[in-house]
C-alpha positions in Angstrom: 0.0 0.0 0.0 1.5 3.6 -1.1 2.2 6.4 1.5 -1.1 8.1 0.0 -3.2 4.7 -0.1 -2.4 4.7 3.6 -3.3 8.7 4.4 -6.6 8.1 3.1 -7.4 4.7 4.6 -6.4 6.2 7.4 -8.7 9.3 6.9 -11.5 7.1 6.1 -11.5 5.7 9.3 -11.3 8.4 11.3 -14.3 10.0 10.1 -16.0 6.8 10.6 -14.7 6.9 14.5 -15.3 11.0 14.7 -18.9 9.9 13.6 -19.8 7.0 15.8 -17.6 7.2 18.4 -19.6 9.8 21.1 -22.6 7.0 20.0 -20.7 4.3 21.3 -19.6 6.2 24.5 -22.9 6.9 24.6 -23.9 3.7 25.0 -21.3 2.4 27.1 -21.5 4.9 30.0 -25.6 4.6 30.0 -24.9 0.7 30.3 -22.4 0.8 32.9 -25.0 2.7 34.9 -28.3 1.2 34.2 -29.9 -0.7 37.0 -30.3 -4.4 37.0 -33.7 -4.4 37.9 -36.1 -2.2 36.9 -36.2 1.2 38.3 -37.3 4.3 36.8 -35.4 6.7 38.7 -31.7 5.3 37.9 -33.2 4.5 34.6 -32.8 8.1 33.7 -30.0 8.8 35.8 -28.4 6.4 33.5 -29.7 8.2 30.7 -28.6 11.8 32.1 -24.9 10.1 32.5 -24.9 9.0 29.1 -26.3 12.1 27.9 -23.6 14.3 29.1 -21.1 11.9 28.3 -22.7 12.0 24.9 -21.8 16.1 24.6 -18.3 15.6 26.0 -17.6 12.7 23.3 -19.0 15.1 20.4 -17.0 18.0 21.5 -13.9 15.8 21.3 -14.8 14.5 18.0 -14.8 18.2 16.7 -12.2 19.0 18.0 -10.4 15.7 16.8 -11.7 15.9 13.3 -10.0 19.6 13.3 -6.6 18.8 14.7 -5.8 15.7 12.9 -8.4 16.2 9.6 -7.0 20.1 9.3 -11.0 20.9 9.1 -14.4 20.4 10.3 -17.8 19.5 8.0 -20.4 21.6 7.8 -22.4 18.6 8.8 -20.6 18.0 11.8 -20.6 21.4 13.0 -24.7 21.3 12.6 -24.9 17.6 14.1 -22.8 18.6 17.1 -24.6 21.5 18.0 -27.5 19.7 18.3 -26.0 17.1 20.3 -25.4 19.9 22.7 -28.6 21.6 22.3 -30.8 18.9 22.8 -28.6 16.8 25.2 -28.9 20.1 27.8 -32.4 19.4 27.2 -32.7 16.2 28.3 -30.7 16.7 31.3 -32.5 19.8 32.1 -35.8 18.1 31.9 -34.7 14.3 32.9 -36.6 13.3 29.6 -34.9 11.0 27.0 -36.9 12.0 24.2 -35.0 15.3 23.6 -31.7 13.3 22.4 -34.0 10.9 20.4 -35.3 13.4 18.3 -31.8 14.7 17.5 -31.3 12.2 14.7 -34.8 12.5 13.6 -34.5 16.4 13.1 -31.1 16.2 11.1 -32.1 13.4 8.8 -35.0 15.6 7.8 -33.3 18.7 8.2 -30.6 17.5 5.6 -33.4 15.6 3.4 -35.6 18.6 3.2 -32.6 20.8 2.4 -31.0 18.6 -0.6 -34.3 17.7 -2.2 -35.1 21.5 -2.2 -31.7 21.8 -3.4 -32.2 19.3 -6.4 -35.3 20.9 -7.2 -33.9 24.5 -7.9 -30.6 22.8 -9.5 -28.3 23.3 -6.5 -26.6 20.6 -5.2 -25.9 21.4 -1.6 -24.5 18.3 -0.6 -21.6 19.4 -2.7 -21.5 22.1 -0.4 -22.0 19.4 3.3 -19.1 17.7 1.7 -16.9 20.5 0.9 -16.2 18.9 -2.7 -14.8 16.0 -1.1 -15.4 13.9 -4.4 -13.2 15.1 -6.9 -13.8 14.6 -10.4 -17.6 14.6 -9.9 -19.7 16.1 -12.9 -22.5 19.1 -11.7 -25.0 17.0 -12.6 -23.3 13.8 -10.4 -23.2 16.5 -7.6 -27.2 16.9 -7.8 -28.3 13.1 -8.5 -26.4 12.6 -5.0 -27.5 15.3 -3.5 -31.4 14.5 -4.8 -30.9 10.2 -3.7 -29.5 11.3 -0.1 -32.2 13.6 0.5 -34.8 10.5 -0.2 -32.2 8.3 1.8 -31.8 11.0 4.9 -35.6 11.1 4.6 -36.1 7.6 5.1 -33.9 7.7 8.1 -36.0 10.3 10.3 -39.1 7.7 9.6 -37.0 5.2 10.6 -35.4 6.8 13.4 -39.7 7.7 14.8 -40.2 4.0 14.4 -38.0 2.7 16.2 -38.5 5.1 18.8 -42.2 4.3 18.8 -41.6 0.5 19.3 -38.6 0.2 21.8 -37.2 0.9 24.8 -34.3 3.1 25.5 -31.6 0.7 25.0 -33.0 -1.1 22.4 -32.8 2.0 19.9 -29.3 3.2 21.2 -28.2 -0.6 19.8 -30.8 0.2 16.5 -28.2 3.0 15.9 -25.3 0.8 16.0 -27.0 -2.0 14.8 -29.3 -0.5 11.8 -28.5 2.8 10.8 -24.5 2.0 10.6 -25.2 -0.7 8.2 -27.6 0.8 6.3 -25.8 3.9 5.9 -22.7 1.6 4.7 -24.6 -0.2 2.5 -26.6 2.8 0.8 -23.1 4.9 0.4 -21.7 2.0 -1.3 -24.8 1.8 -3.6 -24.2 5.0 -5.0 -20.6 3.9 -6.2 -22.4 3.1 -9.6 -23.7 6.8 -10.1 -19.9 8.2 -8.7 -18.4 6.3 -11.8 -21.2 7.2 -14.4 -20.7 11.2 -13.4 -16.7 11.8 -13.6 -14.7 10.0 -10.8 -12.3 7.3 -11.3 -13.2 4.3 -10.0 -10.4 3.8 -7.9 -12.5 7.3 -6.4 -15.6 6.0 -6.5 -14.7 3.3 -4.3 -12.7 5.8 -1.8 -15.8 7.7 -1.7 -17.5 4.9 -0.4 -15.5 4.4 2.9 -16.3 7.7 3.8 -20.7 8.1 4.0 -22.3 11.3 5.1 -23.0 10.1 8.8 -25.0 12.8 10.1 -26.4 10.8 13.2 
């Protein structure tokens, strides 16, 4: 493997651990609290604990992503904020349902954006991305923009379902367990359209270690 081969494997998965670590720290830290049996009151103490351990983990990832990565996405900048945001909220309140309708309001604050994007011929994920796909024709730009704004879509109705049929726990493991591999595998199926639009396909298969993860 070439020095460069190596930078951007090494890249790749360091946005992949900026993205989902604070998740998995996250869920760690509200496990090693949770009570054994049943108990509602160190139920959400547990929750509060993962919560702001939550915030501290994003704030680090930032801050990682712009020490080692030179620069921080547009997308994280937005995500983490509201990590933040609604994280004070549920510690404020004691009510888990502020930080579970983080993910729902950025999947369809991003798919509301890029389908309104496609539809007046601007293709803001270009922008999210900062051009990270080099190579990639105008009209590339704006089929991706138009198929993650369905896909991002898809994810806030996901994101309500699960929320609507499980407890706590169970969708914290949904979002390692469901959205990472879904996310993987839609990013990947967009390879196809990469190469038909511009990018080599040694590219187009760089771009897809690398999705959008907004969550």
């Amino acid at each position: 493997m070439s020095e460069n081969e190596t930078r951007k494997a090494a890249s790749s998965w360091l946005n992949v651990a900026v993205d989902y670590g604070p998740l998995l720290v996250f869920l760690g830290v509200y496990r090693w609290n949770a009570p054994a049996e049943p108990n509602a009151v160190s139920e959400v103490a547990a929750i509060i604990a993962g919560t702001a351990a939550f915030m501290v983990a994003a704030v680090a990832a930032l801050a990682i992503s712009k020490w080692r990565l030179g620069k921080v996405s547009p997308m994280l900048w937005f995500s983490t904020a509201l990590i933040v945001g609604f994280g004070s909220l549920t510690i404020f309140f004691g009510d888990p349902t502020f930080v579970q309708l983080k993910p729902t309001i950025i999947y369809a604050s991003f798919g509301v954006g890029l389908l309104v994007g496609y539809a007046t011929g601007r293709a803001l994920l270009k922008i999210l991305l900062e051009a990270a796909f080099e190579g990639l024709s105008e009209e590339g730009w704006l089929n991706l923009s138009r198929n993650w704004g369905v896909f991002f879509l898809l994810l806030s109705g996901l994101n309500e379902a699960l929320r609507a049929q499980l407890d706590f726990e169970g969708w914290l493991w949904a979002k390692i367990w469901v959205f990472l591999p879904v996310t993987f595998l839609f990013t990947f199926s967009q390879i196809p359209l990469l190469y038909r639009h511009g990018m080599s396909f040694e590219d187009a298969e760089d771009a897809g270690d690398e999705p959008p993860t907004v969550g």
